[in-house]
N, C-alpha and C positions, 0 to 999 in steps of 0.2 A: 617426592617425584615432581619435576617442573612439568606444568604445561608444556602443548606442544600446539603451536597455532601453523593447520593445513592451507593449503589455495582454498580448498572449500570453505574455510572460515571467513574470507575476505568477503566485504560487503562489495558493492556495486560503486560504492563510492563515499565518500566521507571520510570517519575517523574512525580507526580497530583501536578499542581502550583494551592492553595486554597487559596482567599483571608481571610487575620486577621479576626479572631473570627468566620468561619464557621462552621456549624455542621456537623459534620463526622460523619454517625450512625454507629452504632456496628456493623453490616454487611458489611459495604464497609471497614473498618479499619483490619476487620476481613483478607477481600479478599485482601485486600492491602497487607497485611503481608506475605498471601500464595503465593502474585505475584509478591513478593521481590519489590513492587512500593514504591517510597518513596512520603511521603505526605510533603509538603513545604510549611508554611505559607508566605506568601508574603502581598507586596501592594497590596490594589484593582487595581490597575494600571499598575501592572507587571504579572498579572494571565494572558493573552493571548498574552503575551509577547514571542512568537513562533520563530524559524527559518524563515526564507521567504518561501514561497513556490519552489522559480526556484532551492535552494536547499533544500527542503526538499522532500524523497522518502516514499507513504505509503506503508506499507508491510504487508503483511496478509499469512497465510496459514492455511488449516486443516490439522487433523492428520497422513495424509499421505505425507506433507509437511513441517511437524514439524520441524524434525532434521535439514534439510537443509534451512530453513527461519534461527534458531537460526546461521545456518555456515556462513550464506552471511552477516552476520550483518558486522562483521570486515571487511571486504573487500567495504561495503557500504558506513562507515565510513572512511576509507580510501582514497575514490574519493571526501571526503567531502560534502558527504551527511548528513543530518538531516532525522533519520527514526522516523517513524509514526507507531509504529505494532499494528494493530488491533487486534493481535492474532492470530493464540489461543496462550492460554500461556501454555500448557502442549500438550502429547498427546494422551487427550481424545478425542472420537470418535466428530468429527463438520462435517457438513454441509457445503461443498465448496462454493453454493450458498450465505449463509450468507457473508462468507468472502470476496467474492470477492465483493460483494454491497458495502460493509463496505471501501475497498479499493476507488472501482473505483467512490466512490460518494466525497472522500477526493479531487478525482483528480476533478469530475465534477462542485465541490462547490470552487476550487480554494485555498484548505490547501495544498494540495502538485501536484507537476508539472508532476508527474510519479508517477506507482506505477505499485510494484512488488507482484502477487500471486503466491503461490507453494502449488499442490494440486498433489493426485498421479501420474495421467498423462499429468492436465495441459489443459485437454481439456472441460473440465467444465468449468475452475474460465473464460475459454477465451470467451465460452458463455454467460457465465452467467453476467457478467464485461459488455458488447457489448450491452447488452440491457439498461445500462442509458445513455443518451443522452450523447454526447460529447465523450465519451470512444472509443479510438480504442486500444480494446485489440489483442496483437498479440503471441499465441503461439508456440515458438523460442525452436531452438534446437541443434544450432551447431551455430559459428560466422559468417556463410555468412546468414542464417533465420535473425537472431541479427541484420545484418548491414545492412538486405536491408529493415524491419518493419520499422525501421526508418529512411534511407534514401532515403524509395519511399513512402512509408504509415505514416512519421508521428506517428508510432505507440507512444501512453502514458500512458498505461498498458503492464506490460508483463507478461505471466505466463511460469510455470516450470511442470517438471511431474518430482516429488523429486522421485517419483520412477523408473524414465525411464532415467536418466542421474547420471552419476559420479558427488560427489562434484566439482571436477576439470572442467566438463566440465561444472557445472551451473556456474563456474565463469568466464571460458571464454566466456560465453552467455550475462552473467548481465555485465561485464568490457564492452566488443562490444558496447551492447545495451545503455549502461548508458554515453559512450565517442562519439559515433554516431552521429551527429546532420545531421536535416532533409534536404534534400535537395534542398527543392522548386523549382521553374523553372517550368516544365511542370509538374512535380509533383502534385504543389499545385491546381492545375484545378482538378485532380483528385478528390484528399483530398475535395474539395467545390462541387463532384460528389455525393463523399459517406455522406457530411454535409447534399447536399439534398433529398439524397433517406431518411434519418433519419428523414428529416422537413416532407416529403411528408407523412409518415406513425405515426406521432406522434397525440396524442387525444389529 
């Protein structure tokens, strides 16, 4: 039986790798077109033929993080990341909550090692991220917030408030953030503090 690739399967942007001879309905080729995605036939064997995760970054925003998700890409790419965007792809009106799921479950299932949300102030996607297990979202706002989420916290999401920061200052946040590495030491007893309060309260 061939695959069958739905509009839901379309990413936000980039490239769909579909193995030879799949179905593309008219609806996802449609959406494909509007979201400049390019569809690739490939091997069966080369369809999740991915970046690694340790560099690859997921990245999501709603429409009040639109602009500045599309600004950070080049500077992403740059550090030699492999982005992930969940979306949105325009800026129609979303639901921060979606997005940040969307992200921080990339990070929890092990597709990407980081992940960036940008919402208007930044203080949603950081709740809303925080609630799947493994996620320590941390909402950063200048290079010492940036340096010490992941120099004392480990932080592996980070969000943005695209409307409460300069493009300039969200790059000196995600640069910080993204060249950072964690500290460990007495650190890491913490990090296995906040691991347990998560185990203690989970169903």
């Amino acid at each position: 039986m061939r695959a069958v690739i739905t509009a839901q399967d379309v990413p936000a942007s980039g490239e769909l790798r579909v193995a030879n001879g799949t179905i593309v309905t008219p609806s996802a080729a449609e959406l494909a077109r509007d979201r400049g995605v390019r569809i690739v036939e490939v091997a069966p064997e080369e369809v999740h033929r991915i970046a690694p995760p340790d560099i690859t970054i997921a990245l999501g925003a709603d429409h009040g993080g639109f602009p500045m998700k599309e600004a950070l890409k080049p500077l992403l790419e740059s550090l030699g990341l492999s982005i992930r965007d969940v979306g949105v792809a325009d800026g129609a009106t979303a639901d921060y909550p979606d997005i940040a799921e969307k992200v921080a479950m990339l990070v929890h299932d092990g597709f990407a090692t980081r992940g960036i949300i940008v919402d208007g102030a930044g203080i949603g996607s950081a709740m809303a991220a925080n609630k799947v297990p493994g996620v320590r979202a941390a909402l950063c706002y200048d290079r010492a917030s940036a340096k010490n989420s992941r120099e004392h916290n480990n932080a592996n999401v980070l969000t943005l408030g695209g409307r409460l920061l300069t493009q300039t200052q969200a790059e000196d946040v995600v640069r910080t953030w993204i060249e950072t590495a964690f500290g460990g030491g007495r650190h890491a007893g913490r990090i296995d503090k906040i691991t347990a309060i998560e185990k203690k309260f989970a169903n």
